[in-house]
SERO-4910 file (N, C-alpha, C, O; in steps of 0.05 Angstrom, whole numbers):
BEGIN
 pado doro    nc1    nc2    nc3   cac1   cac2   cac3    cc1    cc2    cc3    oc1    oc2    oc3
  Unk    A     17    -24      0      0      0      0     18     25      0     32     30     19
  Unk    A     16     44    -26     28     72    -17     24     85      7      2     84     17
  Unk    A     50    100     21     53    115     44     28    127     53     18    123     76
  Unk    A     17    146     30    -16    162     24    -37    150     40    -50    154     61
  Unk    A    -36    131     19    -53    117     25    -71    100     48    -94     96     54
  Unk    A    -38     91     56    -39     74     80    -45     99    112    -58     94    133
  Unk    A    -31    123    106    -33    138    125    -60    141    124    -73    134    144
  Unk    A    -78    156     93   -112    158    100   -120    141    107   -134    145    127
  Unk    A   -120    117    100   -141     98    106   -142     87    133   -163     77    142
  Unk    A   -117     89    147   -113     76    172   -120     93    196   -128     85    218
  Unk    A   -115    118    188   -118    141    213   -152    150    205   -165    156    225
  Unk    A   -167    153    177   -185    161    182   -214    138    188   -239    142    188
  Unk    A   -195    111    193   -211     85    201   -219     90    232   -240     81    241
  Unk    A   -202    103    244   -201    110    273   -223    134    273   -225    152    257
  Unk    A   -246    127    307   -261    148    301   -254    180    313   -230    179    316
  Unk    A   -260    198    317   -255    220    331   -254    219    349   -266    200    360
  Unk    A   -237    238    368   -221    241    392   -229    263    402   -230    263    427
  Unk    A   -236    284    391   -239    310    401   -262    317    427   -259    332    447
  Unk    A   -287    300    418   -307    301    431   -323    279    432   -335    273    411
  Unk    A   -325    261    456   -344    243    454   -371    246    446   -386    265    452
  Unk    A   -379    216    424   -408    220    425   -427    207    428   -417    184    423
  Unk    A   -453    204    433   -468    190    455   -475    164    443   -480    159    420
  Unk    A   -474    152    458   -483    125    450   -507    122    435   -524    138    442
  Unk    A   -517    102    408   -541    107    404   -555     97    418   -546     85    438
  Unk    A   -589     97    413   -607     91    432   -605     54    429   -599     41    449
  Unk    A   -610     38    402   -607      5    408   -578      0    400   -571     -1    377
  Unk    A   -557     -4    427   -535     -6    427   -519    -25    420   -516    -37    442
  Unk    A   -505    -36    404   -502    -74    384   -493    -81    411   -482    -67    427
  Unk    A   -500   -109    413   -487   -128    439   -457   -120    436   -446   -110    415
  Unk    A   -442   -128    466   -412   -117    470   -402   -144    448   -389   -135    430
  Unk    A   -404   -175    447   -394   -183    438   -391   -177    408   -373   -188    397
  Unk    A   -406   -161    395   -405   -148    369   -382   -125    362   -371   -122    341
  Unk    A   -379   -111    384   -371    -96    381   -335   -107    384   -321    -97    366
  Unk    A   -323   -122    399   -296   -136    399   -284   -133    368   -263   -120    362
  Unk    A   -297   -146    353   -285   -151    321   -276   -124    306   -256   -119    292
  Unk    A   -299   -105    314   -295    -74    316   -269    -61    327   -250    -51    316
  Unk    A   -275    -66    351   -246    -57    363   -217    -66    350   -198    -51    342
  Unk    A   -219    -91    350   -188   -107    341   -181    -90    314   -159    -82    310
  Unk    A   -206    -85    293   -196    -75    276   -177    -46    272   -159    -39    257
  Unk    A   -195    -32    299   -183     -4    297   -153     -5    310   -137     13    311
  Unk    A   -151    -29    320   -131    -36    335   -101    -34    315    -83    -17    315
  Unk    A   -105    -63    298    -99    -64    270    -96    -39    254    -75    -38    240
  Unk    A   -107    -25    252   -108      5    240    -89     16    249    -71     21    233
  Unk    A    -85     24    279    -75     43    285    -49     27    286    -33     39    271
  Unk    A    -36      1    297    -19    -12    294      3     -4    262     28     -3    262
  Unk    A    -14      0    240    -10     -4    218      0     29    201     12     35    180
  Unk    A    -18     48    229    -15     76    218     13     91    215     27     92    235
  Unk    A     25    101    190     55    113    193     60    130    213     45    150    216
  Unk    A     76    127    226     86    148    251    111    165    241    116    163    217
  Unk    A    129    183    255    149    190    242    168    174    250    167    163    272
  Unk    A    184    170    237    213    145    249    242    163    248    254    170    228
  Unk    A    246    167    271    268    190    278    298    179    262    309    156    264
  Unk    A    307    204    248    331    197    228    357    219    250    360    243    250
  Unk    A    376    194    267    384    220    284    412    231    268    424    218    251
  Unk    A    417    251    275    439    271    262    460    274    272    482    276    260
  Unk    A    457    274    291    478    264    316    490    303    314    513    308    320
  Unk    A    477    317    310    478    346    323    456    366    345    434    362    354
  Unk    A    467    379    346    435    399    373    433    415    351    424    434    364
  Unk    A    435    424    330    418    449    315    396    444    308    387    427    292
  Unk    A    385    460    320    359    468    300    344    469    275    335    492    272
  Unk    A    339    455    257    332    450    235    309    452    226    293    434    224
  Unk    A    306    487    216    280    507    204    285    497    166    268    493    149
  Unk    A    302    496    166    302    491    139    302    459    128    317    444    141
  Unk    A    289    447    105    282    420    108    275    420     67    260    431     51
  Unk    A    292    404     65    282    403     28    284    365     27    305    351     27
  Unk    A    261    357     27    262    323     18    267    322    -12    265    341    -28
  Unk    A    274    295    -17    282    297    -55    268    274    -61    257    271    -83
  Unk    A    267    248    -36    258    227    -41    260    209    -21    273    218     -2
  Unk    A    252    188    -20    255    163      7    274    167     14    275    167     39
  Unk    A    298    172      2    323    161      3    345    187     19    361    186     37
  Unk    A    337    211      2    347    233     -4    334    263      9    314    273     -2
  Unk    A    343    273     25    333    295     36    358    317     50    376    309     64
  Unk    A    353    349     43    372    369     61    360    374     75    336    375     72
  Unk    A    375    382    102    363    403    126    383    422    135    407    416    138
  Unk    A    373    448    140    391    470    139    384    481    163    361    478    170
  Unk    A    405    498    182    400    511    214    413    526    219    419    544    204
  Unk    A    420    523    242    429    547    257    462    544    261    465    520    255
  Unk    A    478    551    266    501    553    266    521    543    236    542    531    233
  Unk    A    502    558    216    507    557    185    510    530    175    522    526    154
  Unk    A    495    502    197    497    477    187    476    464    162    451    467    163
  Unk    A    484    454    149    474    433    123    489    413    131    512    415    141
  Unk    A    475    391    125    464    357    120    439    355     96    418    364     88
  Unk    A    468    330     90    454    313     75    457    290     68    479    282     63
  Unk    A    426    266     66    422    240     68    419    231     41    408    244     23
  Unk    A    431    204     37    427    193      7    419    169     11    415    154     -8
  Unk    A    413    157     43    403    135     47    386    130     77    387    119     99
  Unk    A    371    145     60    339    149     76    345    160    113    327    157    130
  Unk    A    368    171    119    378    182    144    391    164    164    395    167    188
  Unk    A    397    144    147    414    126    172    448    137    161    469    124    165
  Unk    A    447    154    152    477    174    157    467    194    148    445    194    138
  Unk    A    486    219    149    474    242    145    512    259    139    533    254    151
  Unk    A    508    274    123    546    281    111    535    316    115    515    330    107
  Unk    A    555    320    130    560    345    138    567    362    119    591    362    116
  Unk    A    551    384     98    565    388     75    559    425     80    557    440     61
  Unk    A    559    432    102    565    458    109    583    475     93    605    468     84
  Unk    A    573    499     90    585    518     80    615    532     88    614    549    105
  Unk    A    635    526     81    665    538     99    650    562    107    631    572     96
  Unk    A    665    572    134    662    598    146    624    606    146    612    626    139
  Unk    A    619    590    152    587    594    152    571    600    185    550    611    193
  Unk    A    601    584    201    586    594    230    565    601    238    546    589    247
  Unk    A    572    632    233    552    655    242    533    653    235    518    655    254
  Unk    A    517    648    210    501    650    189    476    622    200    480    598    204
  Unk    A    456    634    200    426    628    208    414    620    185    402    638    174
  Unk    A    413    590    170    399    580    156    372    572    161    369    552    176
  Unk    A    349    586    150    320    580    157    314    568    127    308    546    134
  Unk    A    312    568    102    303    554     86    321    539     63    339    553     52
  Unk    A    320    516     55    332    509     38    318    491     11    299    478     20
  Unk    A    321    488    -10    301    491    -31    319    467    -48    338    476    -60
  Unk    A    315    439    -50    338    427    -67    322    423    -96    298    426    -98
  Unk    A    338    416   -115    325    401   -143    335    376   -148    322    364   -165
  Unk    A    357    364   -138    360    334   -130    381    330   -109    383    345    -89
  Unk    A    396    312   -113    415    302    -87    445    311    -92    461    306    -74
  Unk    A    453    323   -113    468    349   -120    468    378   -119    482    396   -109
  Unk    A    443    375   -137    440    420   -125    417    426   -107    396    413   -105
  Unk    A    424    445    -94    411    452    -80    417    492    -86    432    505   -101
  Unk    A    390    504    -58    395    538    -53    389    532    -28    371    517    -22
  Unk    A    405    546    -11    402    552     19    400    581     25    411    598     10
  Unk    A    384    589     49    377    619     48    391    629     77    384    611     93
  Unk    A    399    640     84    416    653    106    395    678    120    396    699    108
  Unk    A    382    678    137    364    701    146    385    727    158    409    721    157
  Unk    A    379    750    168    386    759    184    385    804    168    378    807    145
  Unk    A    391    822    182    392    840    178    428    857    166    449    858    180
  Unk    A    424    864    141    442    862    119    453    847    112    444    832     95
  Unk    A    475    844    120    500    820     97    493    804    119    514    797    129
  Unk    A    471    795    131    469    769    151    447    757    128    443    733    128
  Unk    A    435    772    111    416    756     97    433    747     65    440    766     50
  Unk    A    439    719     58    455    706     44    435    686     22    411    679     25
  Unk    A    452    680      0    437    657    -15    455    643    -28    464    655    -48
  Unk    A    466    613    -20    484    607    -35    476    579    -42    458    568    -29
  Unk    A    489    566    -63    482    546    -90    506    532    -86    530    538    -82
  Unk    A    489    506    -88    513    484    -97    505    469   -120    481    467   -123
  Unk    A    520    457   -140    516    440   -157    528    410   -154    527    396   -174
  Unk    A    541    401   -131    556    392   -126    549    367   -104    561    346   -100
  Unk    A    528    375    -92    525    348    -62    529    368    -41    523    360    -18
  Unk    A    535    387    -44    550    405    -22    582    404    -12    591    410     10
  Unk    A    595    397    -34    620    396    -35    632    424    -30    646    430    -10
  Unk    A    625    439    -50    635    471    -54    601    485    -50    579    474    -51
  Unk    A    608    508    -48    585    520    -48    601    553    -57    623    561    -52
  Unk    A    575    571    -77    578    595    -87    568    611    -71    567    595    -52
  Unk    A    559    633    -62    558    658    -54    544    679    -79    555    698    -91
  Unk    A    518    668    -82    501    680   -110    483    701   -107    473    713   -126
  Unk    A    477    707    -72    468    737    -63    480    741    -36    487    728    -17
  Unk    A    479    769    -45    485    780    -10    476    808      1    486    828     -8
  Unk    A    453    808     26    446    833     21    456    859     22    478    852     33
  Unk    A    458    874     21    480    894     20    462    922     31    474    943     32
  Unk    A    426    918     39    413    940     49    406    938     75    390    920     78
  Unk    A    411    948     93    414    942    120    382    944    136    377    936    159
  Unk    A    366    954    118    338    951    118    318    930    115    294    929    121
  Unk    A    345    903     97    320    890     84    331    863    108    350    861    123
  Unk    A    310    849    102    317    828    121    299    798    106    275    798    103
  Unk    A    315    777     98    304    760     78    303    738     99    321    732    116
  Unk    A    270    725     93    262    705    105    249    677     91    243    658    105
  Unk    A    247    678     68    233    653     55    249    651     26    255    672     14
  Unk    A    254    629     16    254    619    -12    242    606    -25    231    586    -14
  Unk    A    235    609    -60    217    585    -70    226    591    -96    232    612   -108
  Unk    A    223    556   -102    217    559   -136    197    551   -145    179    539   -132
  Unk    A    197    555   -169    171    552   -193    181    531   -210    165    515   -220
  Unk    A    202    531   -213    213    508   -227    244    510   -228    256    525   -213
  Unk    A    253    498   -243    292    490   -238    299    516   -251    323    521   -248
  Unk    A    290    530   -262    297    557   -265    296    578   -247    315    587   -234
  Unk    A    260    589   -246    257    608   -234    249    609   -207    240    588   -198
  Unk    A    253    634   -188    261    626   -161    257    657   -142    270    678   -144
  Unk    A    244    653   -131    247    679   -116    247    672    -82    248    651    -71
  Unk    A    247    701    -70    262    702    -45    240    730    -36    229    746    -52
  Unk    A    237    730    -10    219    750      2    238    761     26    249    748     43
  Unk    A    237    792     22    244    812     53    223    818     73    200    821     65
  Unk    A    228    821     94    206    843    109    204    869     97    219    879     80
  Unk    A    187    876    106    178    908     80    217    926     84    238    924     98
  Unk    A    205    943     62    238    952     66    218    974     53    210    968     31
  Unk    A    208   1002     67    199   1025     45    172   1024     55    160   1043     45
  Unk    A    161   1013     66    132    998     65    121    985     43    102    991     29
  Unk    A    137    966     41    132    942     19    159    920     25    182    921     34
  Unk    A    142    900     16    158    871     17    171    873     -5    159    879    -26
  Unk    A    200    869     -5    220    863    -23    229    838    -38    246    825    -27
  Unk    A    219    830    -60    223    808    -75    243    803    -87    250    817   -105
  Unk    A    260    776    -78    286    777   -108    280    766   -126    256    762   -127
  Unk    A    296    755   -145    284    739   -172    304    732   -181    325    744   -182
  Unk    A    297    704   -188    321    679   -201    311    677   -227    286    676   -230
  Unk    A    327    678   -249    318    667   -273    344    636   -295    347    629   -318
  Unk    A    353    632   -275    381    611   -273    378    596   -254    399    583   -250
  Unk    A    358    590   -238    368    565   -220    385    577   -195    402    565   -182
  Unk    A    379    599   -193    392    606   -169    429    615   -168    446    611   -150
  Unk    A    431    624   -189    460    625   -195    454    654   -192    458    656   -168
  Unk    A    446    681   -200    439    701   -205    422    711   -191    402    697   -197
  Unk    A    412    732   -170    388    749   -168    395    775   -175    416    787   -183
  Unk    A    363    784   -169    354    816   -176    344    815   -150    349    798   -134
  Unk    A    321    844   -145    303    862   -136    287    868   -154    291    882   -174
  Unk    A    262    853   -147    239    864   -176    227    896   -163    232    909   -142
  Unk    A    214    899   -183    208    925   -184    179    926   -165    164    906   -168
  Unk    A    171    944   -148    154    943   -123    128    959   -135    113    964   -116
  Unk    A    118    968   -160    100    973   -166     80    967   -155     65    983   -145
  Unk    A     73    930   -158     51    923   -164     57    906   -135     53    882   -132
  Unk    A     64    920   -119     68    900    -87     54    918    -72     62    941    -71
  Unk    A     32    912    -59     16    923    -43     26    934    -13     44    923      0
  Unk    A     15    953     -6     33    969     22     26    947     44      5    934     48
  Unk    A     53    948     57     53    925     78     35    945    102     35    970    103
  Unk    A     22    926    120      2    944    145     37    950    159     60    944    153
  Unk    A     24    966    180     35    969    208     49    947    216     35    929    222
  Unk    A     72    943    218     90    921    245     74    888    224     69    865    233
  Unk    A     71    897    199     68    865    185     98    861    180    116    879    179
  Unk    A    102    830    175    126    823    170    128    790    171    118    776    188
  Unk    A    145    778    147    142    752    148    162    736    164    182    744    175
  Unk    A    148    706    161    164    693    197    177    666    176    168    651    159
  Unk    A    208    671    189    230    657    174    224    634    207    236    633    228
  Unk    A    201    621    198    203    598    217    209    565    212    222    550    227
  Unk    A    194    560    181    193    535    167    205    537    141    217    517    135
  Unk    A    206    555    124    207    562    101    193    568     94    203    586     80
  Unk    A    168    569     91    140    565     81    126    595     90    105    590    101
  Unk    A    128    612     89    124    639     83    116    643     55     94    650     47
  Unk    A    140    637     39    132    640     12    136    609      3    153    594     12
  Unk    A    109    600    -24    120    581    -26    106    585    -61    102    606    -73
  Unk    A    102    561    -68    100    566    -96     84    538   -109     87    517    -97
  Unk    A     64    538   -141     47    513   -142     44    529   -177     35    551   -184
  Unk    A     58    506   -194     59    512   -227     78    529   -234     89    536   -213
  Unk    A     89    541   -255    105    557   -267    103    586   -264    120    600   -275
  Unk    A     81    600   -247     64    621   -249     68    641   -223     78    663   -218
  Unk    A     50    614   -202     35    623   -179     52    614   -152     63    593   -144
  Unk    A     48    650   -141     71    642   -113     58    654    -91     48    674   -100
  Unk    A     52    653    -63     37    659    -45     59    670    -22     81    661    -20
  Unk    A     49    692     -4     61    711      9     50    705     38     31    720     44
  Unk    A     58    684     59     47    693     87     52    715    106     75    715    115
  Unk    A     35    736    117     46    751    143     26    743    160      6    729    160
  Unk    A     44    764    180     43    767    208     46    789    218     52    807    203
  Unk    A     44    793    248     52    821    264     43    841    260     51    861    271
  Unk    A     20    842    237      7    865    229    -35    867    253    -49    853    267
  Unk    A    -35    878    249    -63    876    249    -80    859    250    -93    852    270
  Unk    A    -83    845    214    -93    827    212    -73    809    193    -55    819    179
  Unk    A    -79    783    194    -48    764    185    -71    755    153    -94    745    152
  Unk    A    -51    764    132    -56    758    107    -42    745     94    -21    737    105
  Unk    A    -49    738     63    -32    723     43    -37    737     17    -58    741      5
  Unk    A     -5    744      7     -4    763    -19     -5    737    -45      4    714    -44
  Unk    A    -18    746    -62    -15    725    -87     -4    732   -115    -17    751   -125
  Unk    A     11    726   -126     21    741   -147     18    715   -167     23    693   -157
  Unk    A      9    714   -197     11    697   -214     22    707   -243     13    700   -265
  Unk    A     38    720   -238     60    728   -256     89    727   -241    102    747   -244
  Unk    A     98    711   -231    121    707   -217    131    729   -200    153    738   -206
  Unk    A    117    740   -179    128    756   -170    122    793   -175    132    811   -161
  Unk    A    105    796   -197    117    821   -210     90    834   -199     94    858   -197
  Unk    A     63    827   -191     41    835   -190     26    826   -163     30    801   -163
  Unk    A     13    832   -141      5    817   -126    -17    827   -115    -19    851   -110
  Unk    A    -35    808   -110    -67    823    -94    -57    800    -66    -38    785    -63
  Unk    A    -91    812    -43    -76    810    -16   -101    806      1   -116    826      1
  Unk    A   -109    784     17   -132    779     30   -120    771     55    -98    763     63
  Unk    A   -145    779     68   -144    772     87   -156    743    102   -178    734     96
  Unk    A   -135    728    129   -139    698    126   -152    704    158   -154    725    170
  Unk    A   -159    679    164   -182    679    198   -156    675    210   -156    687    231
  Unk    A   -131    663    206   -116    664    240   -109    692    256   -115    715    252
  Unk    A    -98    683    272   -101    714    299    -74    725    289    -52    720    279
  Unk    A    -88    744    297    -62    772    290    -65    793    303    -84    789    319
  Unk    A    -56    818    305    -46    837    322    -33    833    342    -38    846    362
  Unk    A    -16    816    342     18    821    357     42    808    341     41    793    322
  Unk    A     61    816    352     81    815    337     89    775    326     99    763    307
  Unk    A     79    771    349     73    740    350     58    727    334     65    705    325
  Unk    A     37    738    330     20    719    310      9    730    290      0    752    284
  Unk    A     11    708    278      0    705    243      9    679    216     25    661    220
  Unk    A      4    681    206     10    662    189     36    653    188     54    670    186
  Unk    A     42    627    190     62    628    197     78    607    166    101    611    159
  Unk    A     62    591    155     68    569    138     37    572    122     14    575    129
  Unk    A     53    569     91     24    562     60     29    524     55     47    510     63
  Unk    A     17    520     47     23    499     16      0    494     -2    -24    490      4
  Unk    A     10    496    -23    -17    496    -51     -8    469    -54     15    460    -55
  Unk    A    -39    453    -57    -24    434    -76    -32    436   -106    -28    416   -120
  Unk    A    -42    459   -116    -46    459   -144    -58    496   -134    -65    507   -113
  Unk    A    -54    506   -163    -57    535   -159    -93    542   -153    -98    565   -160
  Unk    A   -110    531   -146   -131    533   -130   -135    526   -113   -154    538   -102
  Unk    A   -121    501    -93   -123    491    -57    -92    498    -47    -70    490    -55
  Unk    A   -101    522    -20    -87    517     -9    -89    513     23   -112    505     25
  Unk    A    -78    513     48    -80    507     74    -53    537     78    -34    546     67
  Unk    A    -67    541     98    -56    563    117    -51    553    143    -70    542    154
  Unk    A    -21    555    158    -28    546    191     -8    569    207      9    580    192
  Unk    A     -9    576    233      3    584    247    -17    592    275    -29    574    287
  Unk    A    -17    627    286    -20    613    308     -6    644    324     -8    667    316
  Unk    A      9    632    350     18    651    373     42    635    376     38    614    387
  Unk    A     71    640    369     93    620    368    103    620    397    121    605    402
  Unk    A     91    639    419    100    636    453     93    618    461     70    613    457
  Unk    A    108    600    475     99    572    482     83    583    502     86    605    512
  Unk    A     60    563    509     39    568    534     18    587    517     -3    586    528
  Unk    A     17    601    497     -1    618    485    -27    614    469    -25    617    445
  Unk    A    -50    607    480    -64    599    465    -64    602    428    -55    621    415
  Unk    A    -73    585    422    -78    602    393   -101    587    380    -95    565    372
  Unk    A   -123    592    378   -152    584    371   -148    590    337   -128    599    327
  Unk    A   -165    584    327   -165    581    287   -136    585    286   -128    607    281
  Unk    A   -123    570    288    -97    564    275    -90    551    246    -67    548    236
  Unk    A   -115    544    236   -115    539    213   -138    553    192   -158    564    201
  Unk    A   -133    550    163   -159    566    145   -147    547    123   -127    532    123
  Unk    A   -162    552    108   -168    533     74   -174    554     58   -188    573     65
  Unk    A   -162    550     30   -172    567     14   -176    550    -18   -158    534    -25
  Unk    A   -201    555    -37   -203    539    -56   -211    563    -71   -231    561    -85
  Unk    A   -201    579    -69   -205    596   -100   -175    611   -104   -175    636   -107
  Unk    A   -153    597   -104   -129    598   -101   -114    628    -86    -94    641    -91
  Unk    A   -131    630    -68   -119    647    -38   -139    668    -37   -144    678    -15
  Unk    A   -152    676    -61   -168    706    -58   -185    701    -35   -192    722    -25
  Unk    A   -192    685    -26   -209    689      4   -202    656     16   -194    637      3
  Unk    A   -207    659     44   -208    643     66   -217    642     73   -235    658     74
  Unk    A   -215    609     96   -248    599    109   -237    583    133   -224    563    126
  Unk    A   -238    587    152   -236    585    183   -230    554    177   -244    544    160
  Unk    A   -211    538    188   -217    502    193   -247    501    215   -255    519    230
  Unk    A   -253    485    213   -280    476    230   -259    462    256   -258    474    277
  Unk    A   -248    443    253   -231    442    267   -206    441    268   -195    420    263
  Unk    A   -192    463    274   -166    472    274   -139    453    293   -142    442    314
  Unk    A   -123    453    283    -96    438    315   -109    458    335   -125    478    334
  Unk    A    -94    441    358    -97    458    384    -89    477    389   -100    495    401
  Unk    A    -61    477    376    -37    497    385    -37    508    362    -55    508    346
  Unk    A     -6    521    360      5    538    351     21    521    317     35    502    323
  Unk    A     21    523    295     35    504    279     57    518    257     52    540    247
  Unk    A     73    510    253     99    532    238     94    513    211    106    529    196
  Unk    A     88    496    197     99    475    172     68    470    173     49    470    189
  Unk    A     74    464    142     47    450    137     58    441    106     72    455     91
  Unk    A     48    415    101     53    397     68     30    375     60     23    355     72
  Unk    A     22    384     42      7    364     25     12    336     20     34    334      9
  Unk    A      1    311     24     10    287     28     13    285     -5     -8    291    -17
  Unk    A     30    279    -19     29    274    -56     11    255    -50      2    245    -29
  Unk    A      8    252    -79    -22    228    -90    -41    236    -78    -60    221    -83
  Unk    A    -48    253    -63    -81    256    -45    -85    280    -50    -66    296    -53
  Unk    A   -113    286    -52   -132    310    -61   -141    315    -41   -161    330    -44
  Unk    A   -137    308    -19   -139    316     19   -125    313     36   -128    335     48
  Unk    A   -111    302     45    -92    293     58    -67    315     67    -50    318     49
  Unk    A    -61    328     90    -40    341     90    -34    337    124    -47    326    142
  Unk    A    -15    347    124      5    346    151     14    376    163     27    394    153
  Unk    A      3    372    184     18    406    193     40    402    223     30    388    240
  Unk    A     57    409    226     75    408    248     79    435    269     72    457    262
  Unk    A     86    433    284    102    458    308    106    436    339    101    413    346
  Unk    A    118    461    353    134    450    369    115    424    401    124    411    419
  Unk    A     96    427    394     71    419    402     64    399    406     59    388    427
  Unk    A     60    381    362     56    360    355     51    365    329     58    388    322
  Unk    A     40    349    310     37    331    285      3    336    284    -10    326    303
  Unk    A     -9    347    267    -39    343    258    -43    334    233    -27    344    218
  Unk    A    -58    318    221    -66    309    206   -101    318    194   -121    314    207
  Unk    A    -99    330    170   -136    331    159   -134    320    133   -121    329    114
  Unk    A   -154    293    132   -161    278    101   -187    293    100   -206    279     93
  Unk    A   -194    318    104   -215    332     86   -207    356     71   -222    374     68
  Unk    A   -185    356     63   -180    387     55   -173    407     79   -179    431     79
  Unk    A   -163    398     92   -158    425    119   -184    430    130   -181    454    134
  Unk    A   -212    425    139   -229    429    144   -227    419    170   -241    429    188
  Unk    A   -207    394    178   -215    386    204   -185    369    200   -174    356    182
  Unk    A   -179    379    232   -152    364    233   -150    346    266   -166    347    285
  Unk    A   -124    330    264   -127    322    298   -107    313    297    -98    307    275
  Unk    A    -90    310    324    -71    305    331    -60    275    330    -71    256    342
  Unk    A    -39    273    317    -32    248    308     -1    235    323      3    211    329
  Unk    A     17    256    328     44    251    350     45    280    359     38    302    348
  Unk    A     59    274    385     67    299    404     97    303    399    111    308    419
  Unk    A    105    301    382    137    311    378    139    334    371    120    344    359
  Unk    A    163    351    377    166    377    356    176    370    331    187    349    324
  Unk    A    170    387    322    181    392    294    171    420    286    149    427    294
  Unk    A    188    439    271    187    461    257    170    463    228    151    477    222
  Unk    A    186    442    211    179    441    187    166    412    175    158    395    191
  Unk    A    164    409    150    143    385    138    156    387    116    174    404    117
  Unk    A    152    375     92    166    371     65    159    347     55    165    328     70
  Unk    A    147    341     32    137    309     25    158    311     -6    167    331    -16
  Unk    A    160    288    -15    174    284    -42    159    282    -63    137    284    -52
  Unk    A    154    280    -83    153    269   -110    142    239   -103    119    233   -106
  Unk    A    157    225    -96    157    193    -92    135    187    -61    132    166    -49
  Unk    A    123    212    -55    113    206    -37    117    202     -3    102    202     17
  Unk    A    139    200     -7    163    206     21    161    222     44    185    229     46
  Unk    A    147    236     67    157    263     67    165    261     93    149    246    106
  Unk    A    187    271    109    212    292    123    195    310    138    175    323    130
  Unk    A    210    309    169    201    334    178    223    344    195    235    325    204
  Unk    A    229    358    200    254    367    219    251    389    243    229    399    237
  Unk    A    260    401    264    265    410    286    289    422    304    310    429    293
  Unk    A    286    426    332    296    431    346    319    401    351    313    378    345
  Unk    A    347    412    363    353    394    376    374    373    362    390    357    371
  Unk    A    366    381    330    384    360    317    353    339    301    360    320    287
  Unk    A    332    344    303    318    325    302    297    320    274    278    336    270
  Unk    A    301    303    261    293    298    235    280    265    236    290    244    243
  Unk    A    260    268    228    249    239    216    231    237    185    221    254    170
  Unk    A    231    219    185    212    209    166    186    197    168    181    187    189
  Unk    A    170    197    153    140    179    162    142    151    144    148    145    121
  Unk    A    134    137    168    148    111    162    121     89    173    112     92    196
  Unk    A    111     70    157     99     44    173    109     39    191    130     50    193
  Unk    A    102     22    211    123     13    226    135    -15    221    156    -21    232
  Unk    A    122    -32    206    134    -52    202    150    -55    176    152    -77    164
  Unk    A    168    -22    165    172     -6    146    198      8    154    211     19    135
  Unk    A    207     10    180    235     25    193    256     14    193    276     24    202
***
């Protein structure tokens, strides 16, 4: 049975947790009900869990690019990259020389050779450098040089084109633009970029701020403003309109925190209040008219969530993470529930169906059967 598959069918065989509900009125004899149980038993026995791939480091790992079962980067904090070519039972240290200092929050691969890693921070702390290589060598292909701008998300559209998002710099969000695969950027032109609110600004938490779905269409999360929106542009960057989504906003803390489209009309929104202990109620929204409006989850995670990824092969199915736990919704984001209490930052699924999630601590796994690790 595909990973997909086996994950919907097994977790949504199990009934709801959230709220008990009443017994009906002619209740089947208990011995009926046994054969019942064993099965959900079987189910859940059978359901993929994550299967921890250890690293054998304490960094933090915001940045997370899967390639395949086999193959996955994760990028952090003390300018570290890793990378696996056999499904994480090793992991090759392919760090950037002199990278130390340098705060990796997103990294974006196109197979198990090239990759783009993004460096956050305020001026020449915000970086973008390319390998073609495994991570042997690595180039130095941006560097910010405005002490205003501060770069928090990367994405591509395809093995070419590629862009990168600032916090407003002017009152407006600052866009770069790849038209090489990440060898080259610009600064597109801010015309058609709508004025950022008050104290809005995007959160270099998962990557997933900006992310991207077809050759076209790329989506913008904030926060810290007022109210927490998503910019849409479907000319790569050059044009963008701007709605407003149901999670909480007006503090510097909350708002959108993580997109994923899985096609340029569905997407899922998650985030939240990232202070631990902080409530955060509608932490999730859905959108099916490819972002121009949003619609509350009916039932949202509990907490707070930074990552969120589409299960491949499923037209429902997605995964959202933070430091909390693991939610799962097979309706389109409409209703989600808690599936593991681990942290994790980010989410990432493959092509092949595979998907990676990574964290605090050094900590990365995979979703795995269990009779599958």
């Amino acid at each position: 049975m595909a990973l997909t598959a086996a994950l919907t069918a097994a977790l949504t065989a199990a009934p709801p947790t959230a709220r008990a509900q009443p017994a009906p009125a002619e209740a089947a004899p208990a011995a009926e009900a046994v054969p019942a149980r064993e099965a959900l038993q079987e189910a859940a026995q059978e359901a993929p869990v994550w299967s921890p791939r250890p690293t054998g480091t304490d960094v933090r790992f915001r940045g997370l690019a899967a390639v395949s079962r086999t193959g996955a980067w994760v990028a952090g904090s003390k300018g570290t990259v890793l990378r696996t070519a056999d499904g994480g039972r090793s992991w090759r240290n392919v760090s950037p020389p002199g990278a130390e200092t340098l705060e990796f929050r997103d990294i974006e691969a196109f197979d198990q050779r090239r990759a783009v890693v993004l460096a956050i921070g305020e001026g020449e702390a915000s970086r973008i450098l390319r390998t073609d290589d495994g991570g042997a060598t690595w180039t130095e292909a941006f560097r910010n040089t405005d002490p205003r701008a501060f770069y928090d998300c990367v994405t591509f559209l395809d093995r070419r084109h590629g862009l990168a998002v600032s916090d407003p710099v002017d009152g407006r969000y600052r866009i770069l633009a790849t038209r090489d695969g990440g060898r080259s950027w610009g600064v597109l032109p801010t015309a058609g970029m709508p004025a950022a609110l008050p104290g809005e600004a995007a959160f270099a938490a998962s990557g997933q701020c900006l992310v991207s779905a077809g050759p076209r269409d790329v989506w913008l999360a904030t926060g810290g403003g007022a109210t927490a929106r998503v910019l849409h542009s479907s000319d790569r960057g050059l044009n963008w309109t701007v709605a407003d989504s149901t999670l909480p906003a007006g503090d510097p803390a909350r708002g959108v925190f993580a997109l994923a489209f899985r096609d340029r009309t569905h997407g899922l929104a998650v985030g939240g209040d990232y202070r631990a202990g902080q409530p955060s109620p509608q932490a999730a929204a859905v959108s099916r008219d490819g972002g121009r409006s949003w619609r509350q989850a009916h039932t949202p995670p509990p907490a707070y969530r930074s990552g969120v990824a589409w299960l491949p092969h499923s037209r429902s199915a997605a995964l959202a993470v933070g430091p909390t736990g693991t939610d799962l919704t097979t309706d389109g984001g409409r209703t989600w529930r808690t599936v593991d209490p681990g942290s994790y930052d980010t989410v990432d699924c493959a092509a092949d169906g595979a998907c990676w999630a990574s964290g605090e601590k050094g900590r990365v796994a995979r979703l795995e059967r269990p009779n599958h690790r």
